[in-house]
N, CA, C and O atoms as a Tripos MOL2 file, in Angstrom:
@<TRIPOS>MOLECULE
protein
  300   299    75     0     0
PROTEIN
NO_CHARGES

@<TRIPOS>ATOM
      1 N         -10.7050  -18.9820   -1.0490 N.3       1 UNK1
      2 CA         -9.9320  -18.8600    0.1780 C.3       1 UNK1
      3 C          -9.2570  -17.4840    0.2180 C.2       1 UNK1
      4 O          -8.5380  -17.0750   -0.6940 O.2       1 UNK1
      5 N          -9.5470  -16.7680    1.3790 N.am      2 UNK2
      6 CA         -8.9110  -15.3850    1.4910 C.3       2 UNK2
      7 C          -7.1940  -15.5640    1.8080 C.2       2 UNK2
      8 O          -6.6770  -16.5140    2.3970 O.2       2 UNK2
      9 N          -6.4790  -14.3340    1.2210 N.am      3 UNK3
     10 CA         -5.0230  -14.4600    1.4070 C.3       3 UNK3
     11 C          -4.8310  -14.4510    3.0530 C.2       3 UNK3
     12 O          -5.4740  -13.8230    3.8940 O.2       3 UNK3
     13 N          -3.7010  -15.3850    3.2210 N.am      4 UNK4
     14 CA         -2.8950  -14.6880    5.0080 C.3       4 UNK4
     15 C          -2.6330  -13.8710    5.1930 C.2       4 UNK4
     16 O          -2.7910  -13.3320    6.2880 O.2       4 UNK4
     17 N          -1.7840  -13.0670    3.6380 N.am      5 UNK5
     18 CA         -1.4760  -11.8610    4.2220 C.3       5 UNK5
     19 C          -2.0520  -10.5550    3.4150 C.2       5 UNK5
     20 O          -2.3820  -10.6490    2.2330 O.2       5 UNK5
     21 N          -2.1060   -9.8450    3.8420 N.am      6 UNK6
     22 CA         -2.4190   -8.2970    2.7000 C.3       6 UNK6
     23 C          -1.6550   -7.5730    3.0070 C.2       6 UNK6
     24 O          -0.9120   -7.5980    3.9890 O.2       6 UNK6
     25 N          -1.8030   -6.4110    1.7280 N.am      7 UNK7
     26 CA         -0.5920   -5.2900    1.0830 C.3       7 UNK7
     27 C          -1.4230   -4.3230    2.4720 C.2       7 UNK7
     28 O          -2.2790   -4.7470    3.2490 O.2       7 UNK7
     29 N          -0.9910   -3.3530    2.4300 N.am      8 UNK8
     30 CA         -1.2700   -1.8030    3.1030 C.3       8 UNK8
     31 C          -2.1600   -1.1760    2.4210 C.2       8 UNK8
     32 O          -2.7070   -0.1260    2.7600 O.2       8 UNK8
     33 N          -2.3620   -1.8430    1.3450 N.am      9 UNK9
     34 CA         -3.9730   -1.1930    0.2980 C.3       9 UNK9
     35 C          -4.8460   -1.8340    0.5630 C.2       9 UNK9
     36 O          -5.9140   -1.2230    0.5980 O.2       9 UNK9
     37 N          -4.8860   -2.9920    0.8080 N.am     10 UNK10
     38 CA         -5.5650   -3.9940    1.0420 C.3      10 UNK10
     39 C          -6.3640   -3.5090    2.4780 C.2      10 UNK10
     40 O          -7.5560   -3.2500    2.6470 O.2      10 UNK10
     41 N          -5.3920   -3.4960    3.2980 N.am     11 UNK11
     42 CA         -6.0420   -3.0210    4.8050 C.3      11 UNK11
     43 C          -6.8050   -1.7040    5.0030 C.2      11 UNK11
     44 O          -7.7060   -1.4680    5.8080 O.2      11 UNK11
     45 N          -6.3140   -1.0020    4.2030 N.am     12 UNK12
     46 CA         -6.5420    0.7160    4.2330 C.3      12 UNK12
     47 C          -8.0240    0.1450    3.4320 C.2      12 UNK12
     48 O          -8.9830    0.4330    4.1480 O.2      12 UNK12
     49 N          -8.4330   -0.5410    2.2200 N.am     13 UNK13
     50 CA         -9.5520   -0.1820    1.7630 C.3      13 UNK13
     51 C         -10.6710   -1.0590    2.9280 C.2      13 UNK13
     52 O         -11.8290   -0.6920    3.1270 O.2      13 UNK13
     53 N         -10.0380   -2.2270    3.5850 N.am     14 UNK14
     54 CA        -10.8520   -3.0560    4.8360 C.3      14 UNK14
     55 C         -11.2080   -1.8280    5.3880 C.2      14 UNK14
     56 O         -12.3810   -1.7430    5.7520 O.2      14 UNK14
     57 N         -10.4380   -0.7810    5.5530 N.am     15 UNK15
     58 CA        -11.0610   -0.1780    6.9900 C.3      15 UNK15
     59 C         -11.6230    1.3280    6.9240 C.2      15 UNK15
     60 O         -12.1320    2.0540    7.7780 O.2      15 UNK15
     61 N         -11.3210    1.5000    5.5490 N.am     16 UNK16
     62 CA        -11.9670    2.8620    4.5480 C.3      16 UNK16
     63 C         -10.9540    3.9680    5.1550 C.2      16 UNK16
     64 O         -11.0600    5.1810    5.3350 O.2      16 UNK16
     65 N          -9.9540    3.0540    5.3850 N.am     17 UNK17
     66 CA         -8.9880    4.6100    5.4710 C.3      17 UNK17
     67 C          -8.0000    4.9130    4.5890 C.2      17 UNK17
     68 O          -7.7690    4.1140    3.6810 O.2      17 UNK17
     69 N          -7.1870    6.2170    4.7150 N.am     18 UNK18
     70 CA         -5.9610    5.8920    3.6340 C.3      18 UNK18
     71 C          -4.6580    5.1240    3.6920 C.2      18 UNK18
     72 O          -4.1470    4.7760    4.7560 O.2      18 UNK18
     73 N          -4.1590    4.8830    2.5320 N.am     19 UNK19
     74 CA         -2.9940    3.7280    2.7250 C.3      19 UNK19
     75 C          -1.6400    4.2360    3.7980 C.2      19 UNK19
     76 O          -0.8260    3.4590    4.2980 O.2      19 UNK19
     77 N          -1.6770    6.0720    4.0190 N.am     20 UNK20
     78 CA         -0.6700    6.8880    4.2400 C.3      20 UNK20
     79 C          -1.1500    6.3110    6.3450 C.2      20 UNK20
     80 O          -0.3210    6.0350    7.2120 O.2      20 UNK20
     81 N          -2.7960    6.3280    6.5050 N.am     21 UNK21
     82 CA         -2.8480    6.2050    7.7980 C.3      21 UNK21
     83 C          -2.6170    4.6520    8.1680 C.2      21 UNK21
     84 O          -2.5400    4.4060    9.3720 O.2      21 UNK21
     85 N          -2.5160    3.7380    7.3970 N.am     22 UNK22
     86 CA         -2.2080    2.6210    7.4210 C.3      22 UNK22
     87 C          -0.8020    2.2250    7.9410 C.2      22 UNK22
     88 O          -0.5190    1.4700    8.8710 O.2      22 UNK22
     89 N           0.1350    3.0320    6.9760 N.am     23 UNK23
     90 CA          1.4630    3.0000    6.6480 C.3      23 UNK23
     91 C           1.8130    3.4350    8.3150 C.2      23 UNK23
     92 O           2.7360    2.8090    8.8360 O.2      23 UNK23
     93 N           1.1130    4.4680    9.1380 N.am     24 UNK24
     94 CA          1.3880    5.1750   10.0180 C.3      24 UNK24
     95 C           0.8830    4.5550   11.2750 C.2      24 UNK24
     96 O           1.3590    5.0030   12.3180 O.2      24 UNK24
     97 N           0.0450    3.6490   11.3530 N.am     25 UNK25
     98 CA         -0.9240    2.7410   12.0710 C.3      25 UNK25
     99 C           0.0880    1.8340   12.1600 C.2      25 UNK25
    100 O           0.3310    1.4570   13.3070 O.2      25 UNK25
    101 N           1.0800    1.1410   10.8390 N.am     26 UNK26
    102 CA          1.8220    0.0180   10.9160 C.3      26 UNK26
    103 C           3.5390    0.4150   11.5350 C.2      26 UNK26
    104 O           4.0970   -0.3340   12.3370 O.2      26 UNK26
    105 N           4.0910    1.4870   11.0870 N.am     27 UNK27
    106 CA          5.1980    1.9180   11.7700 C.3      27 UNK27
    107 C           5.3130    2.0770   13.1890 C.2      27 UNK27
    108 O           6.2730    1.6580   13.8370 O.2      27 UNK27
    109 N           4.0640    2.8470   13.7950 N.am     28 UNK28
    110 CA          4.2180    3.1730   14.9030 C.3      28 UNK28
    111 C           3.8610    2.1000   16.0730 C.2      28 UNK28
    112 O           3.8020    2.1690   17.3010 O.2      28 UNK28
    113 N           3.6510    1.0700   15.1050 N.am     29 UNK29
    114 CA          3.3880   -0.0220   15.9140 C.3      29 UNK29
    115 C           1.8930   -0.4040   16.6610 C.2      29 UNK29
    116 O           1.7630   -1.4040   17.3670 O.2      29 UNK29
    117 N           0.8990    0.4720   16.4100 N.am     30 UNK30
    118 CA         -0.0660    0.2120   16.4090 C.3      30 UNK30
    119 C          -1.2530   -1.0490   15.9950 C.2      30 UNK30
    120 O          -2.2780   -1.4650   16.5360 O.2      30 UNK30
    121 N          -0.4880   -1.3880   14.7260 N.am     31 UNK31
    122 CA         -1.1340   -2.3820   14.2320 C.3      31 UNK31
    123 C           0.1450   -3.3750   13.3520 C.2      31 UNK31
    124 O           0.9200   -2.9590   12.4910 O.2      31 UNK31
    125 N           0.0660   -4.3670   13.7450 N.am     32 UNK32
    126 CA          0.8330   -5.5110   13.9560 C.3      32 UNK32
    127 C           1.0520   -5.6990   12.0780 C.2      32 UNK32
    128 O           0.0590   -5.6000   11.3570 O.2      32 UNK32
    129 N           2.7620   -6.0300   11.3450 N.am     33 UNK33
    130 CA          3.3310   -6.0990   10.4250 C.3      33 UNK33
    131 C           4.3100   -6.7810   10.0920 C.2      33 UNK33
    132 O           5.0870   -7.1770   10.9610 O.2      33 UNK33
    133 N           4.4460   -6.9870    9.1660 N.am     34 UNK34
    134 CA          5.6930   -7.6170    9.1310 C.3      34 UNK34
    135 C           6.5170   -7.2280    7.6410 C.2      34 UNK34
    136 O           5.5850   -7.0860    6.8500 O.2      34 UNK34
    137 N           7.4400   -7.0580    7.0990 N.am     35 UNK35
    138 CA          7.9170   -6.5660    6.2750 C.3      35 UNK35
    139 C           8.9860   -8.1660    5.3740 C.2      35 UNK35
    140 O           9.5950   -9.0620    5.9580 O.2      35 UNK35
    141 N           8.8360   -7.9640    3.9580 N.am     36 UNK36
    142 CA          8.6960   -9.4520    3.5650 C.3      36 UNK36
    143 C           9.5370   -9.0340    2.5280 C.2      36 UNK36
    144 O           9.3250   -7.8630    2.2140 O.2      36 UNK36
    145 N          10.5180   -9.6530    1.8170 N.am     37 UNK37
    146 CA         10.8720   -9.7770    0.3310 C.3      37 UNK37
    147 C          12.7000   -8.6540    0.5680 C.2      37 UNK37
    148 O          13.2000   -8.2300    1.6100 O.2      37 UNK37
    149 N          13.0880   -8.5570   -0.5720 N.am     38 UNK38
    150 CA         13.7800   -7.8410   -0.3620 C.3      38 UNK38
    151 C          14.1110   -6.4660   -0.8480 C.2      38 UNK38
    152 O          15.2390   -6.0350   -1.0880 O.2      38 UNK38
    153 N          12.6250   -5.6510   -0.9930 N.am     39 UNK39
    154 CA         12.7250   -4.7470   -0.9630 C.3      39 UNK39
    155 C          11.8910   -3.9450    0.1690 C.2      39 UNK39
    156 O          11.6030   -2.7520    0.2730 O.2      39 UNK39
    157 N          11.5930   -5.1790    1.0490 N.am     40 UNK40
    158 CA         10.9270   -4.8100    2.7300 C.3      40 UNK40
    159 C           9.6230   -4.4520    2.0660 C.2      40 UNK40
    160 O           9.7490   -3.2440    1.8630 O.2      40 UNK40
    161 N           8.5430   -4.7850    1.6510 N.am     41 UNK41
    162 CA          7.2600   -3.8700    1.6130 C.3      41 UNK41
    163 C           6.6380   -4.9100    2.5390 C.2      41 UNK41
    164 O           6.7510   -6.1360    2.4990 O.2      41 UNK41
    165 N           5.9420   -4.1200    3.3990 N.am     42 UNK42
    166 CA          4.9270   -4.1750    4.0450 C.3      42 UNK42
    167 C           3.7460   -5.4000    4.0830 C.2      42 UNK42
    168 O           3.0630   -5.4270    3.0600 O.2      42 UNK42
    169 N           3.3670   -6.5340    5.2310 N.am     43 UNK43
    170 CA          2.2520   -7.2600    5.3450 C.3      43 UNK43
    171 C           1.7760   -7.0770    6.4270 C.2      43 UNK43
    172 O           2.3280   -6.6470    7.4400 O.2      43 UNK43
    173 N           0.4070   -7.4910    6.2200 N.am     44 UNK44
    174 CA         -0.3070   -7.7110    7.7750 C.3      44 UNK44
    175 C          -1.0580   -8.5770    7.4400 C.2      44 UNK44
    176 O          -1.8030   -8.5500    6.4610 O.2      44 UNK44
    177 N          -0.8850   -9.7630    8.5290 N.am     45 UNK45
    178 CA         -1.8520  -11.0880    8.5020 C.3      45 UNK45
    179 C          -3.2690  -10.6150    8.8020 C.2      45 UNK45
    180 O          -3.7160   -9.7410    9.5440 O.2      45 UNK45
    181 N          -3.6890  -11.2890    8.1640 N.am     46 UNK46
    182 CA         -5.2730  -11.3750    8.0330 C.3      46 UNK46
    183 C          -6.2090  -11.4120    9.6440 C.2      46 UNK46
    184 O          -7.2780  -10.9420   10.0340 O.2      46 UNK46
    185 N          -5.1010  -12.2550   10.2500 N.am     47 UNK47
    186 CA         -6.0700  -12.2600   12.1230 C.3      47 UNK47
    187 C          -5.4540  -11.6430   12.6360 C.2      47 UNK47
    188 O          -5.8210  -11.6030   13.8100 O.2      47 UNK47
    189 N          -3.9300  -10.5530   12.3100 N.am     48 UNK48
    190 CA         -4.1370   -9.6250   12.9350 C.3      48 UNK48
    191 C          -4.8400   -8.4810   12.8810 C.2      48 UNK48
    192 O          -5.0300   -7.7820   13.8770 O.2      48 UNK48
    193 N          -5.3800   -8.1390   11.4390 N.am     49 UNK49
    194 CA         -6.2000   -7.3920   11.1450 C.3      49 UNK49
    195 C          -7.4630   -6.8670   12.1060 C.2      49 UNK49
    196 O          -7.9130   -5.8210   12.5740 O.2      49 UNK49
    197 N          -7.7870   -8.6300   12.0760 N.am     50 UNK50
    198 CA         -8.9910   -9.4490   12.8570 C.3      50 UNK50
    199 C          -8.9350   -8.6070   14.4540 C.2      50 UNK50
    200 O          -9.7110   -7.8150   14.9890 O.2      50 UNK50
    201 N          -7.8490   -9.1090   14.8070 N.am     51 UNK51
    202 CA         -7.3940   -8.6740   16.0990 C.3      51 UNK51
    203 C          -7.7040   -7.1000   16.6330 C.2      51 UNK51
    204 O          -8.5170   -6.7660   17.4960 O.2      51 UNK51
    205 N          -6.7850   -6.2280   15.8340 N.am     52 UNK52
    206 CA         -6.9550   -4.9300   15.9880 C.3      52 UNK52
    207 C          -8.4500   -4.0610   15.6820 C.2      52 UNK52
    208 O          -8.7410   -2.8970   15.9550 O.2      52 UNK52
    209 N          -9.2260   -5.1090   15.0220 N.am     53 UNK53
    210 CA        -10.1530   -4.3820   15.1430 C.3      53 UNK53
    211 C         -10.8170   -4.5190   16.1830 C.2      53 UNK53
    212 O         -11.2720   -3.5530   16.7940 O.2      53 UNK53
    213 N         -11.0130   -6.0240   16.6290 N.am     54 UNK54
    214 CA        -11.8570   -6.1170   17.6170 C.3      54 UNK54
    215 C         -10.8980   -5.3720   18.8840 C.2      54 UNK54
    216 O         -11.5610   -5.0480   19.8700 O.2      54 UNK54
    217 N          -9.7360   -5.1400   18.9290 N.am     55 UNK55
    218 CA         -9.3310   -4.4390   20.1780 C.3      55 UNK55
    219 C          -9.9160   -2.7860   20.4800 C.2      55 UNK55
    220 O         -10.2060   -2.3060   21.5750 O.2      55 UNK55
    221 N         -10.0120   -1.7320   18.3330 N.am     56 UNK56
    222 CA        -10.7470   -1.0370   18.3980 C.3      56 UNK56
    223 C         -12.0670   -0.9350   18.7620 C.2      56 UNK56
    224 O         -12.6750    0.1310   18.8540 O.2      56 UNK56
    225 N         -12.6170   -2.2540   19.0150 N.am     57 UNK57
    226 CA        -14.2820   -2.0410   18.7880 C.3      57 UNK57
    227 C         -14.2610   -2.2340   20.7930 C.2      57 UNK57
    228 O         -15.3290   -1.9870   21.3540 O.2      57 UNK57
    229 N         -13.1210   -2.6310   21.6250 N.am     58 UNK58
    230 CA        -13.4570   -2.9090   22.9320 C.3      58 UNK58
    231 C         -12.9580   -1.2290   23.3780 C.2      58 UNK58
    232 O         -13.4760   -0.5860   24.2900 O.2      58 UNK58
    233 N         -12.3320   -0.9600   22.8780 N.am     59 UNK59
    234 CA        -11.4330    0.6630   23.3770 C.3      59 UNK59
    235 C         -12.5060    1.6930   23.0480 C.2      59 UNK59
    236 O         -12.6320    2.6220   23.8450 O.2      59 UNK59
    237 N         -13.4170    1.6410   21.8090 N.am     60 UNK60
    238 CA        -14.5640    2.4240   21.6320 C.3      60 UNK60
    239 C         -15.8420    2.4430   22.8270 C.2      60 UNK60
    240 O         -16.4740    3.3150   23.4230 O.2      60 UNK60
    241 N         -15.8110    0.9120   22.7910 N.am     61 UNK61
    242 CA        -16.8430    0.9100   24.0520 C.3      61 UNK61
    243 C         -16.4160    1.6180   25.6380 C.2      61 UNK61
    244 O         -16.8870    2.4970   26.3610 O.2      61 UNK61
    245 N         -15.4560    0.8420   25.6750 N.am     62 UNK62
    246 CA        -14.3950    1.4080   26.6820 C.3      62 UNK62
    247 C         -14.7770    3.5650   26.6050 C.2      62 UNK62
    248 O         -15.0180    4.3230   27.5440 O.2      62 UNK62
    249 N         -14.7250    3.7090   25.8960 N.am     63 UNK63
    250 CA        -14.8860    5.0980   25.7740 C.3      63 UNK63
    251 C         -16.0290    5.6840   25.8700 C.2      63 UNK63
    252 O         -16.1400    6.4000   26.8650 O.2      63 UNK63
    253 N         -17.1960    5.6110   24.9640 N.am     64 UNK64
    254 CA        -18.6310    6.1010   24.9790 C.3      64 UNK64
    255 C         -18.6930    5.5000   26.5130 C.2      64 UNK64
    256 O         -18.7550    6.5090   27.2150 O.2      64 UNK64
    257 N         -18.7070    4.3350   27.3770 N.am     65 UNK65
    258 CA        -18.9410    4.2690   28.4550 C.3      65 UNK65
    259 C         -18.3560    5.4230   29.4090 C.2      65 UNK65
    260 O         -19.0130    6.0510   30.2400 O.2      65 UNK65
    261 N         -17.2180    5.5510   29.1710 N.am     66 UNK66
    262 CA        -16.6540    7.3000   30.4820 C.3      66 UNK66
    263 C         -16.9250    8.5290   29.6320 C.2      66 UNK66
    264 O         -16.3610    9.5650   29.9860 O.2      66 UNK66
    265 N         -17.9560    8.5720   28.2220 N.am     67 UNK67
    266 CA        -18.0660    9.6160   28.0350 C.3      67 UNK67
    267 C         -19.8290    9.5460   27.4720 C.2      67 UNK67
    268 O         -20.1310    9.6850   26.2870 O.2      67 UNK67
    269 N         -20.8110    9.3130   28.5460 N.am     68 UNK68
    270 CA        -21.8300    9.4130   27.7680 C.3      68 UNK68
    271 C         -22.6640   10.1540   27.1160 C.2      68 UNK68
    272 O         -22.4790   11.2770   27.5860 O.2      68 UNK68
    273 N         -23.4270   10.2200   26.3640 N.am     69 UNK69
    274 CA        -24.5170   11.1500   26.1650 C.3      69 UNK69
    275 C         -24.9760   11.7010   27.2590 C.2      69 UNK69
    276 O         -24.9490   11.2050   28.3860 O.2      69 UNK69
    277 N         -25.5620   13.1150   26.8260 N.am     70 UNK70
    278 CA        -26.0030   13.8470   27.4220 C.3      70 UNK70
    279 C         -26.9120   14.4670   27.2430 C.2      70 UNK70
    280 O         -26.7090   15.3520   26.4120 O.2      70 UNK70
    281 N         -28.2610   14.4300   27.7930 N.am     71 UNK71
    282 CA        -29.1960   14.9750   26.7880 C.3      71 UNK71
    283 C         -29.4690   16.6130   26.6920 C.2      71 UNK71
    284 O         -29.4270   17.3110   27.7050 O.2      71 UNK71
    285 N         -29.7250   17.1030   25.5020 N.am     72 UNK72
    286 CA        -29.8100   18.6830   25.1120 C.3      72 UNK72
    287 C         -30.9520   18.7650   25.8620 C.2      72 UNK72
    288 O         -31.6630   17.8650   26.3090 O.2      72 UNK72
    289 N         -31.0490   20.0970   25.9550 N.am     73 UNK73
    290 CA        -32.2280   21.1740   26.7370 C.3      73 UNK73
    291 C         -33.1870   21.2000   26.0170 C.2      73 UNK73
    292 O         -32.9690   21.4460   24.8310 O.2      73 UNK73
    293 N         -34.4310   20.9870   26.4070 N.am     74 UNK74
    294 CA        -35.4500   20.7100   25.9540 C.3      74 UNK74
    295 C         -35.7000   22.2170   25.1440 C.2      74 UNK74
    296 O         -35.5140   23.2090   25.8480 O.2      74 UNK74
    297 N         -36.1280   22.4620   23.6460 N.am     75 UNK75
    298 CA        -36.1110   24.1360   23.3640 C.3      75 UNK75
    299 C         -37.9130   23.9460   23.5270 C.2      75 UNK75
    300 O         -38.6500   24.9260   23.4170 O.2      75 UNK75
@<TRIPOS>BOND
     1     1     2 1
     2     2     3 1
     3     3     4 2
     4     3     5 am
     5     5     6 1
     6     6     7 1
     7     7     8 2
     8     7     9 am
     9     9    10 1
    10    10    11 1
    11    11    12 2
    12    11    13 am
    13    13    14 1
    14    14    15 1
    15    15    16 2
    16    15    17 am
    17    17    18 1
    18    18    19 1
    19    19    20 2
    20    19    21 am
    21    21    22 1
    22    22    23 1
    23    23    24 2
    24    23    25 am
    25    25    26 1
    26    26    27 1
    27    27    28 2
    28    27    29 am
    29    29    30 1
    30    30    31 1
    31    31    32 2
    32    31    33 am
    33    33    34 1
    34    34    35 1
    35    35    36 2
    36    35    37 am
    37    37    38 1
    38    38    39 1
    39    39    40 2
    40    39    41 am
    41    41    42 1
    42    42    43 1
    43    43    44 2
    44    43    45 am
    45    45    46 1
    46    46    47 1
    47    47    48 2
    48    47    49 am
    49    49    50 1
    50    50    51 1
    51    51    52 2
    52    51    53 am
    53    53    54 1
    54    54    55 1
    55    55    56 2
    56    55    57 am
    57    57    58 1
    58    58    59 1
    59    59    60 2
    60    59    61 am
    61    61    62 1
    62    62    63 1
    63    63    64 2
    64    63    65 am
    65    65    66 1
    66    66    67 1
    67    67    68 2
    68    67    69 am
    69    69    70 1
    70    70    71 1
    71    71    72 2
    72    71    73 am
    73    73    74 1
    74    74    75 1
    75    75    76 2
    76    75    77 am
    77    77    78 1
    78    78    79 1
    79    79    80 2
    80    79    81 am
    81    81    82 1
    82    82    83 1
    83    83    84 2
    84    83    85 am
    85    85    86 1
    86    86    87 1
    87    87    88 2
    88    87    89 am
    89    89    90 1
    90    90    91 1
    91    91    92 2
    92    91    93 am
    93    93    94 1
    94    94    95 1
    95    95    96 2
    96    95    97 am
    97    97    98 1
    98    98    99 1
    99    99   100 2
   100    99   101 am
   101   101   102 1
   102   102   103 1
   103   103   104 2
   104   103   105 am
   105   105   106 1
   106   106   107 1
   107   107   108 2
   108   107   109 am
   109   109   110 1
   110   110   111 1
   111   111   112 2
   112   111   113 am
   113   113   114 1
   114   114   115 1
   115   115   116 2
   116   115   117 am
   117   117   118 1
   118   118   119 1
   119   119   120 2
   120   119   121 am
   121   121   122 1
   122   122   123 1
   123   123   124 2
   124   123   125 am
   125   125   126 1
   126   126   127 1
   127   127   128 2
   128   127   129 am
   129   129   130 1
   130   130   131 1
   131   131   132 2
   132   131   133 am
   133   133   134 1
   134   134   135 1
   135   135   136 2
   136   135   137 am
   137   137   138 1
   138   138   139 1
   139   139   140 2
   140   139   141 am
   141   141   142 1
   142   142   143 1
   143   143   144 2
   144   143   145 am
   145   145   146 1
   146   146   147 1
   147   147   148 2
   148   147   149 am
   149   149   150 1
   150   150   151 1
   151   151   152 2
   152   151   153 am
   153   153   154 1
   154   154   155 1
   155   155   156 2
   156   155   157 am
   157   157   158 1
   158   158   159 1
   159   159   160 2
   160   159   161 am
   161   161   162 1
   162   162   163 1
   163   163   164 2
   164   163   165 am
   165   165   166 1
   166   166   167 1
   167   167   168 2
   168   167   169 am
   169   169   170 1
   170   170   171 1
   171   171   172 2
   172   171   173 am
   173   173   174 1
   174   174   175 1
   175   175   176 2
   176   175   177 am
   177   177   178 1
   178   178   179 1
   179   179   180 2
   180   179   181 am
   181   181   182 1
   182   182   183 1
   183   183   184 2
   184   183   185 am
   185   185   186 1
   186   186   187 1
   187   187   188 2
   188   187   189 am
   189   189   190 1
   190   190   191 1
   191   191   192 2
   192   191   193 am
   193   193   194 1
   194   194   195 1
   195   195   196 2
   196   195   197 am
   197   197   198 1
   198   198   199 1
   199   199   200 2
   200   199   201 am
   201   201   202 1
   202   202   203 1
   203   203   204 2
   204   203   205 am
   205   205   206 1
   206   206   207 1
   207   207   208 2
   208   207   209 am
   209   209   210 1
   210   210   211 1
   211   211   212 2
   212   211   213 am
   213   213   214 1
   214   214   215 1
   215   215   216 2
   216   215   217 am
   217   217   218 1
   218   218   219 1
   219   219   220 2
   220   219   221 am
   221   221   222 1
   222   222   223 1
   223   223   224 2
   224   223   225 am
   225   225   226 1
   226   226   227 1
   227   227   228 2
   228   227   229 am
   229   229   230 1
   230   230   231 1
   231   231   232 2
   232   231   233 am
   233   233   234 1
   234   234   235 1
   235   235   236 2
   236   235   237 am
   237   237   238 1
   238   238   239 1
   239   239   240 2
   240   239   241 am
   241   241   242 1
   242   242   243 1
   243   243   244 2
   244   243   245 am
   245   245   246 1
   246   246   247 1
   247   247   248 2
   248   247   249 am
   249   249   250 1
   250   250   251 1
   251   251   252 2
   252   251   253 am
   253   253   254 1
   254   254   255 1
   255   255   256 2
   256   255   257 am
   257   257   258 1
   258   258   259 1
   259   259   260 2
   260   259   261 am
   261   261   262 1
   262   262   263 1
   263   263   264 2
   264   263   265 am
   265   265   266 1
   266   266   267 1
   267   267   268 2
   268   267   269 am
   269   269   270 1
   270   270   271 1
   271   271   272 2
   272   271   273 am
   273   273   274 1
   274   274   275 1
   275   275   276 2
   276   275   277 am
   277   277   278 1
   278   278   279 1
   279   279   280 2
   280   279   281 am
   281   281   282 1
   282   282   283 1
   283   283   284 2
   284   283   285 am
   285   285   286 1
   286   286   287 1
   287   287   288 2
   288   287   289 am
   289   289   290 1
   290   290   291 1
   291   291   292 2
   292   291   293 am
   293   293   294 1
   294   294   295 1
   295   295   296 2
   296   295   297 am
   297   297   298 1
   298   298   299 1
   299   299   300 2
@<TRIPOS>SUBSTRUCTURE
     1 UNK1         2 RESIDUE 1 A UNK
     2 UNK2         6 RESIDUE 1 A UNK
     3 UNK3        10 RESIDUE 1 A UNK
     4 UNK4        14 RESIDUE 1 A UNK
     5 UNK5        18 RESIDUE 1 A UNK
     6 UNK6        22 RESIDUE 1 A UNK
     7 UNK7        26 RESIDUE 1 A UNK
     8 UNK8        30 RESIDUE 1 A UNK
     9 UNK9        34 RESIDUE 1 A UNK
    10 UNK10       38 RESIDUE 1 A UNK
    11 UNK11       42 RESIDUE 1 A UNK
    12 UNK12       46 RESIDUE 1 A UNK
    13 UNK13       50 RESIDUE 1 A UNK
    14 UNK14       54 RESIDUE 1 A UNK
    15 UNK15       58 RESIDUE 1 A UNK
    16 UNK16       62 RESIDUE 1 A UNK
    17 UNK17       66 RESIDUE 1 A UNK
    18 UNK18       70 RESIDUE 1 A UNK
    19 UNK19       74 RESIDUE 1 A UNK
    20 UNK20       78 RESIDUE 1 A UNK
    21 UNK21       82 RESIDUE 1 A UNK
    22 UNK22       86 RESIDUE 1 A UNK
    23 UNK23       90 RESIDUE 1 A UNK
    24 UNK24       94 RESIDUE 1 A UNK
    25 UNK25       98 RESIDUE 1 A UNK
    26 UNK26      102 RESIDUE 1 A UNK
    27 UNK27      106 RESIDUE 1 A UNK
    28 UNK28      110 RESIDUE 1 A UNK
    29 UNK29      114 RESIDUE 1 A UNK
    30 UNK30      118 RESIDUE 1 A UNK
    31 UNK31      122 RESIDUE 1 A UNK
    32 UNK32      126 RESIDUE 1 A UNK
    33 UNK33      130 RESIDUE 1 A UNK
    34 UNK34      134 RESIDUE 1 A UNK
    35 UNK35      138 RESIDUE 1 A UNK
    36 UNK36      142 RESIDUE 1 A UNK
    37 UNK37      146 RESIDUE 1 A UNK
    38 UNK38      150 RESIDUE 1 A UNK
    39 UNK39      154 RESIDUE 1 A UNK
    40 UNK40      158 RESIDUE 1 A UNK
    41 UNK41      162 RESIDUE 1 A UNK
    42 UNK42      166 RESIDUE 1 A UNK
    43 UNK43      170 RESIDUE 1 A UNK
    44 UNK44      174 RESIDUE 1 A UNK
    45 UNK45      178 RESIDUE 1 A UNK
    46 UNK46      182 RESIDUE 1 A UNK
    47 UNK47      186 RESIDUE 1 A UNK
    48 UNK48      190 RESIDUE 1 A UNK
    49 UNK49      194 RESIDUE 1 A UNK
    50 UNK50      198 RESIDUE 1 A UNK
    51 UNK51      202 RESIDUE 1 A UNK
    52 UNK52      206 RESIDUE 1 A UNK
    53 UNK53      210 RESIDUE 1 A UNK
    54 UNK54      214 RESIDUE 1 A UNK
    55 UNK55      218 RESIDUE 1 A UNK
    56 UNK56      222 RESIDUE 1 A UNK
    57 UNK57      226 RESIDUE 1 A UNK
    58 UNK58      230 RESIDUE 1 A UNK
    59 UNK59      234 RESIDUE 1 A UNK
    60 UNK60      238 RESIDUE 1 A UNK
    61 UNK61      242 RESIDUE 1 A UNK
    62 UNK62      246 RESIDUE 1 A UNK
    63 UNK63      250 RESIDUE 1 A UNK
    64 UNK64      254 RESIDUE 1 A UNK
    65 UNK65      258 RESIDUE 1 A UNK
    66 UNK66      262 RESIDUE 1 A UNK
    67 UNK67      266 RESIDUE 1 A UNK
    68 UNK68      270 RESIDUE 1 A UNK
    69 UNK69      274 RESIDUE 1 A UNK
    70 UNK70      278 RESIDUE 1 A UNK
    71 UNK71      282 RESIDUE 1 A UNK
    72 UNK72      286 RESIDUE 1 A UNK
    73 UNK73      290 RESIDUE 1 A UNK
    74 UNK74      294 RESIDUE 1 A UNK
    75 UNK75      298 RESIDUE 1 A UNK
């Protein structure tokens, strides 16, 4: 059974980024946290994880659609 929640290492290696853009993803409120214990470190539930990605994967589409390919000049 996978944990509910994960560390900021945990997420950063899910998404092959670093823990510093994580940390910065989670402050700025970008990606949903919660801060636990009493020295405050850092969680993020597992479906919000879930969540934010699939919101990245609709905002990507969202994008390549108003920015499509274009094809190069034939040499």
């Amino acid at each position: 059974m996978e944990p509910r929640f994960l560390l900021l290492s945990d997420v950063a290696t899910e998404l092959n980024v670093s823990d510093s853009q994580v940390y910065h993803m989670v402050r700025s409120g970008e990606l949903p946290a919660i801060k636990v214990g009493g020295r405050g470190q850092w969680r993020v539930e597992r479906a919000r994880l879930e969540e934010y990605i699939q919101r990245k994967y609709a905002e990507t589409a969202e994008w390549v659609r108003g920015n499509p390919l274009t094809e190069r000049d034939p040499e």
